[in-house]
N, C-alpha and C positions, 0 to 999 in steps of 0.2 A: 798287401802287408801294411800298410797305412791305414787304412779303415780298424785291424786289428790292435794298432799300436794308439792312435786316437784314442779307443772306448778303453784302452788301459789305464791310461793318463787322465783322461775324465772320470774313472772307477777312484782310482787313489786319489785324486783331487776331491771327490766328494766323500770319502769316507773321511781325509784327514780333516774337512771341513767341519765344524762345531756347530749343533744345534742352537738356537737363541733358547737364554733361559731367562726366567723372570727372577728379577733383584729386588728388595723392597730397601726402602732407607729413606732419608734426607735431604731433599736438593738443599745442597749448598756450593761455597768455591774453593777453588784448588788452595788458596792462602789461610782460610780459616780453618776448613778440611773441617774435623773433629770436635776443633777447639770451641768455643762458648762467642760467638758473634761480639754478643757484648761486652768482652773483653778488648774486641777489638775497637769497636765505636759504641760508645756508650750511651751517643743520644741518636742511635737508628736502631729501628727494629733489626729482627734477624734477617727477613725479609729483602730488609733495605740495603744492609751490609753485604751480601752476598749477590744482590743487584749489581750494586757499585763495584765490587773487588771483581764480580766476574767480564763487566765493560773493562778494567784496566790489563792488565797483564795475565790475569789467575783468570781462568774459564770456570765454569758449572761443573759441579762433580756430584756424586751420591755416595754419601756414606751411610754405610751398613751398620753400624758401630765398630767395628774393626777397620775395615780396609776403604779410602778415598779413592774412589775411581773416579776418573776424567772421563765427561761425555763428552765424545763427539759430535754429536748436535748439541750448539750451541745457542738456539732462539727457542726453542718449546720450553727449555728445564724457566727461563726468567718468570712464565706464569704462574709457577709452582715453586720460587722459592723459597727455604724452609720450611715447606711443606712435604709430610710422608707421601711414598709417591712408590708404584710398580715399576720399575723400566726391563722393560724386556731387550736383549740383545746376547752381543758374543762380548767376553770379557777377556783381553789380551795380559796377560799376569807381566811380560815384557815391556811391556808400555805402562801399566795401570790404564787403558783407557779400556769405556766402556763404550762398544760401537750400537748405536742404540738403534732401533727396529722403533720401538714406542715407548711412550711414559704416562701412565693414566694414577689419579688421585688412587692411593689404599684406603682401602676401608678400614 
C-alpha cells in the first residue's frame, strides 16, 4: 500500500508543479522597480544605481514593464544591470519573486 500511496503523492506534486517560462524585461532593483534610475541618483548611470540599491536593502528584480519581480539569485542579474535580459524560471504571484533557472542577454 505504500508504494501505491508514494507514486500518488509524487503524481500531484508534479503536476501541481509549474513549468519554467521565459520572461524578457529589465534588470534592475526592488527600490527603483519601474521608476526612471535617474530620478533617483542623478549623477550614476542606470547601471550603477541599481548596483548600489541592490548591495543595500532592495535586491535585483526584472521588470516587464508591468509587473517588478524579485530575483532570487541575487549575483548573475549585477552583470546585466539595466540591461534587457531573458530569465527563464517559475514565477510565485504570492511573493512577486522570480525563482530563476537562467538569465541570458535578449536580442
Amino acid at each position: 500500500m505504500k508504494p501505491i500511496f508514494l507514486i500518488a503523492i509524487t503524481t500531484l506534486t508534479l503536476i501541481g508543479a509549474e513549468a519554467p517560462k521565459t520572461f524578457t524585461g529589465v534588470i534592475t532593483d526592488t527600490m527603483c522597480g519601474a521608476k526612471s534610475h535617474r530620478a533617483m541618483m542623478k549623477d550614476k548611470s542606470d547601471a550603477e544605481c541599481a548596483r548600489l540599491c541592490a548591495k543595500g536593502p532592495f535586491g535585483y528584480a526584472l521588470v516587464d514593464g508591468t509587473n517588478v519581480m524579485k530575483l532570487s539569485d541575487q549575483k548573475t542579474p549585477a552583470k546585466y544591470a539595466a540591461q534587457k535580459v531573458k530569465v527563464t524560471g517559475t514565477y510565485d504571484e504570492k511573493t512577486k519573486m522570480l525563482k530563476v533557472v537562467s538569465i541570458e542577454p535578449a536580442e
